[in-house]
C-alpha positions as CSV (number, residue, x, y, z in Angstrom):
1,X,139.1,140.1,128.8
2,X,137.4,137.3,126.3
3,X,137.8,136.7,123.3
4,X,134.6,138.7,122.0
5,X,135.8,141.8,123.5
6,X,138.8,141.6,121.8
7,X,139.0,144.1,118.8
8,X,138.3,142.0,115.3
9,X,139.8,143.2,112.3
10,X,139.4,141.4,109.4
11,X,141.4,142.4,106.2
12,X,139.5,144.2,103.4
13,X,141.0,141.5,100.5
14,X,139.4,139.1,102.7
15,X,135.5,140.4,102.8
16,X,136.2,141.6,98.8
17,X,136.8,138.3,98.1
18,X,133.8,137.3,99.5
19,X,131.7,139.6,97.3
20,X,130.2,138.3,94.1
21,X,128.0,140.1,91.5
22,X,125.0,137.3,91.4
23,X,121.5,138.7,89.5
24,X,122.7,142.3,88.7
25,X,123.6,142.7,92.2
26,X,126.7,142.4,94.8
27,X,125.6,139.5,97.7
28,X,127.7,137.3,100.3
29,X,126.6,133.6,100.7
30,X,126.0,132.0,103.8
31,X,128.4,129.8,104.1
32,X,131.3,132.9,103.6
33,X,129.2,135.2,106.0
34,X,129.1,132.3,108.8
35,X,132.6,131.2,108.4
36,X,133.3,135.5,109.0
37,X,130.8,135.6,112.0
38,X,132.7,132.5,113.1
39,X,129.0,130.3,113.6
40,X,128.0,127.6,111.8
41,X,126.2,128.5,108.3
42,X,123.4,125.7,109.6
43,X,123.1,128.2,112.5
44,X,123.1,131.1,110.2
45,X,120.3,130.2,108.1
46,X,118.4,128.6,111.4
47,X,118.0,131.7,112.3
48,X,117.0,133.5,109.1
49,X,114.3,131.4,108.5
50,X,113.1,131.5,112.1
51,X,113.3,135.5,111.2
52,X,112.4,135.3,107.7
53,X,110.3,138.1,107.8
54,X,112.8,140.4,108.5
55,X,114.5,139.3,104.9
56,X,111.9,140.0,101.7
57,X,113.4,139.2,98.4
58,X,115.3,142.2,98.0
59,X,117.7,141.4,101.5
60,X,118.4,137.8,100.4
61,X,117.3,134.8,98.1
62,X,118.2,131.3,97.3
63,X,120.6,130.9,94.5
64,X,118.6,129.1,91.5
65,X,119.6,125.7,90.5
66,X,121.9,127.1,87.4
67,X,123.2,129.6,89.3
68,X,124.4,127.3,92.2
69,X,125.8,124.5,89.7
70,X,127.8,127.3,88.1
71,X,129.0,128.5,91.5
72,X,129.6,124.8,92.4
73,X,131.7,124.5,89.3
74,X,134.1,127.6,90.6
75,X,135.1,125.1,93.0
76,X,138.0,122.8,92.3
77,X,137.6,120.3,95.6
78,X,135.1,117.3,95.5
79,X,134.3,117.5,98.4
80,X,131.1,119.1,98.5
81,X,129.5,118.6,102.3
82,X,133.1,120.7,103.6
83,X,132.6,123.4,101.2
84,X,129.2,123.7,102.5
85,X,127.5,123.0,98.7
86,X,125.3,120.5,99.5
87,X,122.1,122.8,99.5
88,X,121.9,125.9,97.3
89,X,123.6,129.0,99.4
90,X,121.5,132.0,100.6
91,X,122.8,135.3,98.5
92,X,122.6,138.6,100.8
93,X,122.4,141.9,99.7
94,X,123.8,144.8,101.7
95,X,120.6,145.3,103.5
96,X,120.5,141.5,104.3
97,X,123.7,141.9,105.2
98,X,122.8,144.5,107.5
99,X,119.3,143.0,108.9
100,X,122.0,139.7,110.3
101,X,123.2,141.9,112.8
102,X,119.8,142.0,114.5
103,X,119.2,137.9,114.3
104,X,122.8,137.0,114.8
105,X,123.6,138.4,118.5
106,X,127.1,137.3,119.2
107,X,129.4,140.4,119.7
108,X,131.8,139.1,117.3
109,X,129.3,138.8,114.6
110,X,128.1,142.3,115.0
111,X,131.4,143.8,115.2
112,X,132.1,141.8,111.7
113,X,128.8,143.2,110.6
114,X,130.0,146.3,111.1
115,X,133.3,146.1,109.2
116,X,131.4,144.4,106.3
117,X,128.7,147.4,105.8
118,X,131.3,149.8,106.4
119,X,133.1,148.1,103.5
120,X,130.1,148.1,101.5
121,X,129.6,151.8,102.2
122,X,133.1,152.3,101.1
123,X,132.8,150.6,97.9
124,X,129.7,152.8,97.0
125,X,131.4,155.8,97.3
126,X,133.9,154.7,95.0
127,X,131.6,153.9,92.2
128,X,130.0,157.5,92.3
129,X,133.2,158.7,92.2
130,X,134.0,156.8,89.2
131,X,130.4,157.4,87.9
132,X,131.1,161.1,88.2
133,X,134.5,160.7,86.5
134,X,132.7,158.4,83.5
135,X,130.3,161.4,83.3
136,X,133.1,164.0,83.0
137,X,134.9,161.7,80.1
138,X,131.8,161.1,77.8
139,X,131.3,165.2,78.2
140,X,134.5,165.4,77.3
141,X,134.4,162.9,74.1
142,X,131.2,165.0,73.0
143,X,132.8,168.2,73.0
144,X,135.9,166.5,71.1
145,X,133.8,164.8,68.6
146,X,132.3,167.8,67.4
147,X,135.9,169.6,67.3
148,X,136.6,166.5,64.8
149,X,134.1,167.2,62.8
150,X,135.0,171.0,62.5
151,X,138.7,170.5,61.7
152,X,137.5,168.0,59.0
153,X,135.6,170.7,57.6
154,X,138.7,173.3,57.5
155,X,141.0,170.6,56.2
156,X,138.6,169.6,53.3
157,X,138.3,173.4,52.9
158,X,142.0,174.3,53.0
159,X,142.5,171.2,50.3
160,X,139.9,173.1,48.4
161,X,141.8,175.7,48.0
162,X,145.3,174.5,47.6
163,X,144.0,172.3,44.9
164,X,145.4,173.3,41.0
165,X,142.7,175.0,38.7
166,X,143.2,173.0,35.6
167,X,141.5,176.1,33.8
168,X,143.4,179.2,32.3
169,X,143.1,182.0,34.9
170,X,142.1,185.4,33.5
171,X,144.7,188.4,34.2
172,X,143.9,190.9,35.7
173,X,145.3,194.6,35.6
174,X,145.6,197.2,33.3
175,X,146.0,195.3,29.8
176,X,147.6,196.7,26.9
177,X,146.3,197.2,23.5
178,X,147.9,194.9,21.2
179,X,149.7,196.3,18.4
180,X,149.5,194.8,15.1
């Protein structure tokens, strides 16, 4: 059996910490995606621009200048050329993600693909569940917000009352005749 038959199993921490939130967005670089598919990321984006049709703007992009210098700046080592900084990293979107698999054809890299969309997938899920949760809470804080405002209104009401009349109170009853 070879190596790329093998069953690859890479641990979720490791692809999360791969993910970054760049333009609104969650991408991979190039450089993390190669180092997973275990190619070179000079091979990597060989081939997307030799398929660069198959990734519009949406699938992947080049980071802009400031957002590569503050990505470079993340990093503590100097040297650059190892941490694959020289040029500015491709960013791809879980589509562009997905569209590698059809440009990168080494088993090992689609089997990584796989795990990496199915991770994706998962992490969607998640947020609608938390979406739908967020959803139930704000309901929630509506419906207690108004119940504020109503036992505000009773307590103001029941001070209202309990409050001492600083004027004489007329009796009431059956009064006497007063006799001189």
């Amino acid at each position: 059996m070879t190596e790329s038959l093998i069953h690859i199993t890479i641990p979720e921490e490791v692809i999360l910490s791969k993910i970054y939130f760049i333009r609104g967005q969650k991408v991979m670089l190039d450089r993390d995606l190669a180092e997973l598919y275990g190619v070179e990321t000079k091979y990597l984006k060989r081939q997307v621009k030799r398929n660069i049709i198959r990734f519009p703007e949406d699938f992947t992009f080049e980071l802009s200048e400031s957002e590569f210098n503050e990505r470079r700046s993340q990093i503590v080592t100097s040297n650059e050329d190892r941490m694959g900084l020289r040029y500015a990293p491709f960013a791809f979107t879980e589509e562009g993600v997905s569209q590698l698999s059809t440009v990168l054809n080494s088993e090992r890299a689609i089997k990584v693909n796989l795990q990496i969309i199915r991770l994706f997938s998962k992490m969607r899920k998640m947020l609608l569940t938390h979406k739908e949760i967020l959803l139930k809470l704000e309901q929630l804080e509506k419906k207690l917000t108004n119940h504020d405002e109503e036992i505000e209104m009773i307590f103001n009401t029941l001070k209202e009352l309990i409050k001492p009349q600083n004027k004489e109170r007329n009796k009431i009853g059956y009064k006497l005749p007063e006799k001189e």
